[in-house]
C-alpha positions in Angstrom: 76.0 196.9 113.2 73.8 194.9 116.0 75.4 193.4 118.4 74.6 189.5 120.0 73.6 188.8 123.7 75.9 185.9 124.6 74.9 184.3 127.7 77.3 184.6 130.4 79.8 181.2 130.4 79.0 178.7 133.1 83.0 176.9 133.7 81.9 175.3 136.7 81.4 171.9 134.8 84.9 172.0 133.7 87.6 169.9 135.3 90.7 171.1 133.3 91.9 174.1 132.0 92.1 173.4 128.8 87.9 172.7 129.0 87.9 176.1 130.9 89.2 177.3 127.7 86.5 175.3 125.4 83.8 176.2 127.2 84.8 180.1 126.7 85.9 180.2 123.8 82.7 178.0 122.2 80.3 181.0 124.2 82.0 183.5 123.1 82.4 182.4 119.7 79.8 184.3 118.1 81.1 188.0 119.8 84.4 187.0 118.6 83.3 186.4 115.1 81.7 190.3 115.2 85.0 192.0 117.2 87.1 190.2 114.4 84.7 191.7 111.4 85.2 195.2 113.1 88.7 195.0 114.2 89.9 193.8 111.0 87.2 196.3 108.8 86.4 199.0 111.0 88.2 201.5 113.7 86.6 202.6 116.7 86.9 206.5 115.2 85.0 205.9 112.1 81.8 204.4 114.3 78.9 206.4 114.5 76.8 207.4 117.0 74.7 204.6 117.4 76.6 202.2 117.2 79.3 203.8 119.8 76.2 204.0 122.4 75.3 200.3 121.0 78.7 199.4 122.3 78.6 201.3 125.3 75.6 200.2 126.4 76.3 196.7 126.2 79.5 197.1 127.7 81.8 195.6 124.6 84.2 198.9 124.7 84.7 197.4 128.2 86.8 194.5 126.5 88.7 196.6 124.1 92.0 197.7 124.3 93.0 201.0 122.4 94.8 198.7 119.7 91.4 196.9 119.7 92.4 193.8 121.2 90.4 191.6 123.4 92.0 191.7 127.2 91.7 189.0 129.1 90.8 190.3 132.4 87.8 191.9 131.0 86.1 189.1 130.3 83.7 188.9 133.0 86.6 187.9 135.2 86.2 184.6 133.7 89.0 183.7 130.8 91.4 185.7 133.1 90.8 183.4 135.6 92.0 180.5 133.7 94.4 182.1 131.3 95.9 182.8 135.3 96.3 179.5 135.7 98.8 178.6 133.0 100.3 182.3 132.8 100.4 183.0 137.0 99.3 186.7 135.3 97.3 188.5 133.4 97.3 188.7 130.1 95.4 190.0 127.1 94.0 187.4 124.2 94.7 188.3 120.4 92.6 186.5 117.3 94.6 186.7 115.1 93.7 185.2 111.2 95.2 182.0 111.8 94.7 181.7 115.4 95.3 182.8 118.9 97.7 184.9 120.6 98.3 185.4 124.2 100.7 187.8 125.3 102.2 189.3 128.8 100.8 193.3 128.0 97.7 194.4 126.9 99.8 195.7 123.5 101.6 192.9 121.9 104.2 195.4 120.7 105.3 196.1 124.3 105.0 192.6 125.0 107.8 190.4 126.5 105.9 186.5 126.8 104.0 185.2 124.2 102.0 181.9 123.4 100.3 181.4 120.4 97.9 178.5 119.8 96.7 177.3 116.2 95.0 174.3 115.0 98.8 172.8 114.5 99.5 173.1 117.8 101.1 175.9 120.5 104.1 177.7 119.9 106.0 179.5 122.9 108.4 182.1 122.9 109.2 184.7 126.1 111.6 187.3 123.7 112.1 189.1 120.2 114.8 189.3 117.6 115.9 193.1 117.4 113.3 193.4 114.2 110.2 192.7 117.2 109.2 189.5 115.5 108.6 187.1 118.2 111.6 183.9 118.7 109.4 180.6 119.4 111.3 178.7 121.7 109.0 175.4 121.7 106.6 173.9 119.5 103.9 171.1 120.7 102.4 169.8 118.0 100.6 166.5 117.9 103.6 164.7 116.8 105.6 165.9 119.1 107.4 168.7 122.1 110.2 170.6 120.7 112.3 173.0 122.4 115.9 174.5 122.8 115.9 173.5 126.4 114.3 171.3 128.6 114.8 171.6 132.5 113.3 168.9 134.8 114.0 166.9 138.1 113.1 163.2 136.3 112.6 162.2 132.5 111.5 159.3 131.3 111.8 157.8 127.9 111.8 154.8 125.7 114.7 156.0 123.2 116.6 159.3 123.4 118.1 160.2 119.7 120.6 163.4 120.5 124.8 163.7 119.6 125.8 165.3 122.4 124.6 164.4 126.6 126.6 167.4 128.4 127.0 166.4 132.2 129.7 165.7 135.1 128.2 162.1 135.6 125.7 159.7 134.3 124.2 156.5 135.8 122.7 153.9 134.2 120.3 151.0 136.5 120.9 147.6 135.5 118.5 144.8 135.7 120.4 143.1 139.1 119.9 146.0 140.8 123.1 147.9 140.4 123.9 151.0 138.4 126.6 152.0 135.8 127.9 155.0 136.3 130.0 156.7 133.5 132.2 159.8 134.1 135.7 161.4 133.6 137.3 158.8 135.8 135.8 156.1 133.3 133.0 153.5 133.2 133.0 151.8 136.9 129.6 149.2 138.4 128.7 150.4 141.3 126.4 148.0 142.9 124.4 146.1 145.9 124.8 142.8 145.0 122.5 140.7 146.8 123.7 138.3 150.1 122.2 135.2 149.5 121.7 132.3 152.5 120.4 129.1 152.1 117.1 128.3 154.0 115.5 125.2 154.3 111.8 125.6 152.2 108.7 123.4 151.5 110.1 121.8 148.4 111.8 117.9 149.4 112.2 115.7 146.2 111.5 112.3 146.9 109.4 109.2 145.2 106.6 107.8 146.0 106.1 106.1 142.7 102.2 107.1 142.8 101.9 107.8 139.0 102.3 104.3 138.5 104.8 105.3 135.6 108.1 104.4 134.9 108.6 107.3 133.4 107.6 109.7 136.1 110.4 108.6 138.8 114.1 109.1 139.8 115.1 105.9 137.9 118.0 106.1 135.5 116.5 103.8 133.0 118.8 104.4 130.2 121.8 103.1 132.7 119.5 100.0 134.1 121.3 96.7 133.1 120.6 92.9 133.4 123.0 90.3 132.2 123.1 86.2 132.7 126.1 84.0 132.5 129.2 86.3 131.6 127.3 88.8 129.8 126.1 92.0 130.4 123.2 93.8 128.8 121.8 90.7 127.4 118.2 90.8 129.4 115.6 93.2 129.6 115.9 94.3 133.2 113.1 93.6 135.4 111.7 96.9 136.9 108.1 97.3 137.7 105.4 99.6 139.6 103.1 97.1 140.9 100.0 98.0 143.1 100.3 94.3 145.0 102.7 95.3 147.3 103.4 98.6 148.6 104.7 100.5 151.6 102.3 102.9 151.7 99.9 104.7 148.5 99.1 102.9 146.1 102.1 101.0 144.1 105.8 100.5 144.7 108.6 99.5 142.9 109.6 95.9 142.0 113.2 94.9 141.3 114.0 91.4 140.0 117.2 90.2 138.8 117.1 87.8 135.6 116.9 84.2 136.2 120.7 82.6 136.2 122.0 81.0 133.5 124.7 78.2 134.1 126.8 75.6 132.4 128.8 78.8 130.9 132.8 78.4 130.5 134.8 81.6 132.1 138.3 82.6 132.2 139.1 83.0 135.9 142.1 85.6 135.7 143.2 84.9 139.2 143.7 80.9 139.1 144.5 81.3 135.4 142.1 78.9 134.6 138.6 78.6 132.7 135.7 77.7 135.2 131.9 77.2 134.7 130.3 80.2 135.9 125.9 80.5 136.8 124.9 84.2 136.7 121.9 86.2 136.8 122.4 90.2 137.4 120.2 93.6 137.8 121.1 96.5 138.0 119.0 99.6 139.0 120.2 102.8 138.6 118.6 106.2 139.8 119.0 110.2 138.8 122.2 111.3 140.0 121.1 113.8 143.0 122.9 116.5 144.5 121.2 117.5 147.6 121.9 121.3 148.8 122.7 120.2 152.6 123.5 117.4 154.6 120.7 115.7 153.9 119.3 111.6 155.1 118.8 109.3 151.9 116.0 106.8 152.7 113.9 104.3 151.1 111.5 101.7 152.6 112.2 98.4 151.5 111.1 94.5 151.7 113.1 91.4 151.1 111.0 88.5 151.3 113.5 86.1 150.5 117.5 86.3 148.9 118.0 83.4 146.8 121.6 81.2 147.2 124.7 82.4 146.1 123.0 86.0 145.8 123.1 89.5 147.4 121.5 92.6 147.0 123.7 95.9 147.6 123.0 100.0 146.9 126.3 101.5 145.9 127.0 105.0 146.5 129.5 107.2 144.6 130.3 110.7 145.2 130.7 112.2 142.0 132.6 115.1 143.1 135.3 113.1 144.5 136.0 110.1 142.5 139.0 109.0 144.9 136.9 108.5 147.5 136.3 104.2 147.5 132.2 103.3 146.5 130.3 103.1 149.5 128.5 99.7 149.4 126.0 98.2 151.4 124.4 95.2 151.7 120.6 94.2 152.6 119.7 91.8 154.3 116.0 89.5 154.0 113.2 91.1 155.6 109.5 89.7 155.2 108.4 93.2 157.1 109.1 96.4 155.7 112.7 98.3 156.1 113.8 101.6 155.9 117.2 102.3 154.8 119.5 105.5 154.9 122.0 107.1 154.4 123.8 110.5 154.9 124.9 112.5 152.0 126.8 116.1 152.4 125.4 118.6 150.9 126.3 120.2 147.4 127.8 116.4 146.3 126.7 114.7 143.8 125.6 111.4 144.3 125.2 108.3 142.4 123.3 105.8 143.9 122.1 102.2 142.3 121.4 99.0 143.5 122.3 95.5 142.4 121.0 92.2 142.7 123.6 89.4 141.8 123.0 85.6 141.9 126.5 84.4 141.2 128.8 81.2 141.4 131.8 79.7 139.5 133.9 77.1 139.4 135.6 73.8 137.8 132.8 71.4 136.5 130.7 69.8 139.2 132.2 72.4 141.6 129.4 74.9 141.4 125.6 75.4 141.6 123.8 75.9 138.7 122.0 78.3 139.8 117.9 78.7 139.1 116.3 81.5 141.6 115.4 85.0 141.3 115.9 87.5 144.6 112.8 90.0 144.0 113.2 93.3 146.1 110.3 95.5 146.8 111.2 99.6 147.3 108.8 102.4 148.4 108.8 105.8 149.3 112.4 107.1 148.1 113.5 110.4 149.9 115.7 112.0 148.5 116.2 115.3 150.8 113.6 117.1 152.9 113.3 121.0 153.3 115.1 121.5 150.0 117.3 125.0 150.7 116.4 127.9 149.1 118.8 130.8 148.2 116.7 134.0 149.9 118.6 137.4 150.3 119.3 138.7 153.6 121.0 141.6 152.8 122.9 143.5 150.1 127.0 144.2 149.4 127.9 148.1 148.7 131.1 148.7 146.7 132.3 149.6 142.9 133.8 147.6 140.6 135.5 148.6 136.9 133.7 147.2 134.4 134.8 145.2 131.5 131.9 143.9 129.4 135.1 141.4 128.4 136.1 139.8 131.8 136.7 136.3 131.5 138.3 132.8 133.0 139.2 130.0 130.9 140.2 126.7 132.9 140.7 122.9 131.8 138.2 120.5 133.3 137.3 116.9 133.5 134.8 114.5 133.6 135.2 111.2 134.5 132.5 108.6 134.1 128.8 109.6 133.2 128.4 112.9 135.5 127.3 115.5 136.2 129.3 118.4 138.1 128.8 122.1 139.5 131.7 124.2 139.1 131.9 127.0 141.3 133.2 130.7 140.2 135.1 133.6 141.5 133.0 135.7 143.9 133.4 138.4 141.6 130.5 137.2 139.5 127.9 136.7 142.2 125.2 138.7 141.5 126.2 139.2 138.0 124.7 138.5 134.3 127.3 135.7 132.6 126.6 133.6 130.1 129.2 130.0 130.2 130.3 129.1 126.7 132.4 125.4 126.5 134.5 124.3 124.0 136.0 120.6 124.1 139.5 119.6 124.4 141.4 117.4 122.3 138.8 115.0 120.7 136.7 115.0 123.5 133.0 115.7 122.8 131.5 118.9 124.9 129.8 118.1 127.7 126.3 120.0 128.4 125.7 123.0 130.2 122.5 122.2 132.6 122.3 125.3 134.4 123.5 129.1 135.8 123.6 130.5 139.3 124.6 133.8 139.5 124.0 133.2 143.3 126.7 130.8 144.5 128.3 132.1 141.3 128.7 128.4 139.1 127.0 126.5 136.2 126.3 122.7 136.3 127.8 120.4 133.0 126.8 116.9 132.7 128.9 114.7 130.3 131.0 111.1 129.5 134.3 111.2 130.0 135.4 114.4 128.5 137.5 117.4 129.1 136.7 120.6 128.1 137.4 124.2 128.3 134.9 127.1 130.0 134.9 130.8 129.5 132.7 132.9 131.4 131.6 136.3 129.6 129.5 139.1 131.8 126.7 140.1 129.4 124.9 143.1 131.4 
């Protein structure tokens, strides 16, 4: 039988162990082919002469094992060297028919480890059943790793399928930043809820009126009215951007009230009487605004002229307490321009319009019939400057039981077109909740605006309703 020169293997190109492998195992290929045609046809006794000097004399009994096995650390030092990596030991290297075995002695019989690698995948196993067939602990196969046990510091997984998790305690993280932790005592949230402050940013909300659309500002045009004589709603109101007179930019806003209309008989409840009554009113409402600290409300403003018999007031009401009396104030005619303000506390609502009334009434010939129209002229609308911004500045430790059902119900009001924040328990700061509202009575539901698991509360806007509100954790 002749025997092939193989070229020694070069693994010096080889980055991994598994190409260290490759690259051996593809030079050594041919050899292997001719040990596995005379280990599996031939025994080393029954070789002649030649062929035993043959072998000699090339060295191949060199690799041989008295079973006939190829060993590992024979193999010009090379496929030890990486089977050493994996193993930490030497080992010998079996071809077997449908594969590859690797095992701890140079006789697989006496053999304690074993690793066995087919084109299916590896099997592992480091002990025999009492017959000496080998027990394979864990398969990899390209599908997937299976084994009776698994030890290891982290793992990480998508989905875990398995009936029984055997340990004193288990944590899960949540998405705020806390963990669950679930254990003989029960199921208890042990978190770091964040400590949020308020600090003043970049963001102010104010209007300019630069768009030159309607649309695009802070005015409540649904809620603008303009009424002549003794009726309301009657006349288109008279709000304009105009680019003829303007603070500063571009445009402004124009406010106009509709021209009077006289001649009109009224009951007057406090002389009991009917009298002629000359009216022409506007009313301008803007965005109710709720400004998250004491904050200055200011507008620039011009007032050419205030017709007889009219005024022009801004009335301010604070939403969040209703017995508190409308703050009114009046302007006064200005051919320059003014700048108006106000202070507002923060976290109030605030509803702020202005009106312009041309009025007068009274018993025939007793009162003007009034004719004029008081235009008013509004720029540059701020609102609040600095807006504050919730920022953490540090982080609550503690525990809390966890109830994936905790709840409040309570019975609230609206009155008027409003909106209104409702502030939570401090238990749910930091927390997932979802708000669900239910109306009372006939009443229809008012509409949830917004969360803040921050403050904790949830913002409602509505008419004149009362409702119900349950708050639900959800993480």
């Amino acid at each position: 039988m002749a025997l092939m020169t193989t070229p020694s293997p070069d693994i010096s190109n080889a980055k991994s162990l598994q190409e260290q492998i490759k690259v051996l195992l593809d030079n050594y290929s041919m050899l292997r082919k001719e040990l596995q045609f005379m280990l599996q046809n031939l025994s080393i006794k029954n070789f002649d002469s030649t062929t035993a000097k043959k072998l000699s004399s090339s060295g191949i009994d060199d690799y041989l094992d008295a079973d006939k096995n190829l060993i590992a650390d024979r193999v010009a030092g090379t496929l030890n060297t990486a089977i050493a990596k994996v193993q930490n030991s030497t080992g010998t290297v079996s071809f077997v028919e449908d594969g590859i075995m690797i095992h701890d002695f140079s006789n697989e019989t006496e053999s304690t480890e074993a690793i066995k690698l087919t084109s299916a995948g590896i099997l592992i196993a480091y002990k025999k059943d009492i017959d000496g067939n080998w027990i394979w602990r864990t398969a990899v196969t390209g599908i997937s790793i299976s084994a009776d046990a698994i030890a290891t510091g982290t793992l990480s997984a998508i989905n875990i399928n398995g009936v029984n998790i055997t340990g004193s305690t288990m944590y899960v993280q949540n998405d705020d930043g806390s963990s669950t932790k679930i254990d003989g005592s029960g199921i208890t949230r042990i978190f770091s809820v964040p400590i949020f402050t308020d600090m003043p940013s970049n963001t102010n909300v104010l209007d300019d009126f630069e768009t030159g659309q309607l649309a695009n500002t802070r005015i409540d045009l649904p809620n603008c009215i303009a009424g002549t004589g003794s009726l309301q709603g009657n006349k288109t109101p008279d709000i304009t951007i105009i680019s003829t007179e303007k603070y500063a930019g571009s445009y402004c806003l124009r406010l106009s009230n509709p021209t009077p209309e006289g001649g009109i008989l009224v009951y007057d409840p406090t002389h009991n009487k009917y009298v002629f009554n000359s009216r022409g009113e506007l009313k301008c409402q803007f965005l109710n605004y709720r400004p998250t600290k004491d904050s200055t409300f200011s507008f620039k403003y011009k007032l050419p002229t205030i017709a007889p018999l009219t005024t022009v007031k801004i009335y301010v009401d604070d939403l969040d307490y209703p017995e508190v009396p409308t703050n009114v104030i009046s302007l006064g005619a200005s051919t320059n321009w003014q700048t108006f303000e106000l202070l507002l506390t923060g976290n109030h609502t605030y509803q702020i319009y202005l009106i312009i009334l041309a009025n007068d009434s009274g018993d025939a010939g007793e009162y003007q019939e009034l004719t004029q129209t008081t235009p008013i002229y509004i720029d540059d609308m701020i609102y609040e400057l600095g807006v504050n911004e919730s920022v953490i500045t540090g982080y609550e430790e503690g525990t809390k039981p966890y109830n994936d059902f905790t709840y409040i119900r309570k019975d609230e009001i609206l009155t008027g077109t409003t909106q209104k924040q409702i502030t939570l328990p401090d238990y749910f700061r930091g927390l997932n909740f979802d708000v669900l509202i239910s109306p009372r009575e006939t009443y229809a539901a008012p509409t949830l605006l917004s969360i803040n698991n921050k403050v904790p509360s949830f913002t409602v806007s509505g008419e004149n309703t009362k409702f119900i509100y349950t708050v639900i954790l959800n993480n």
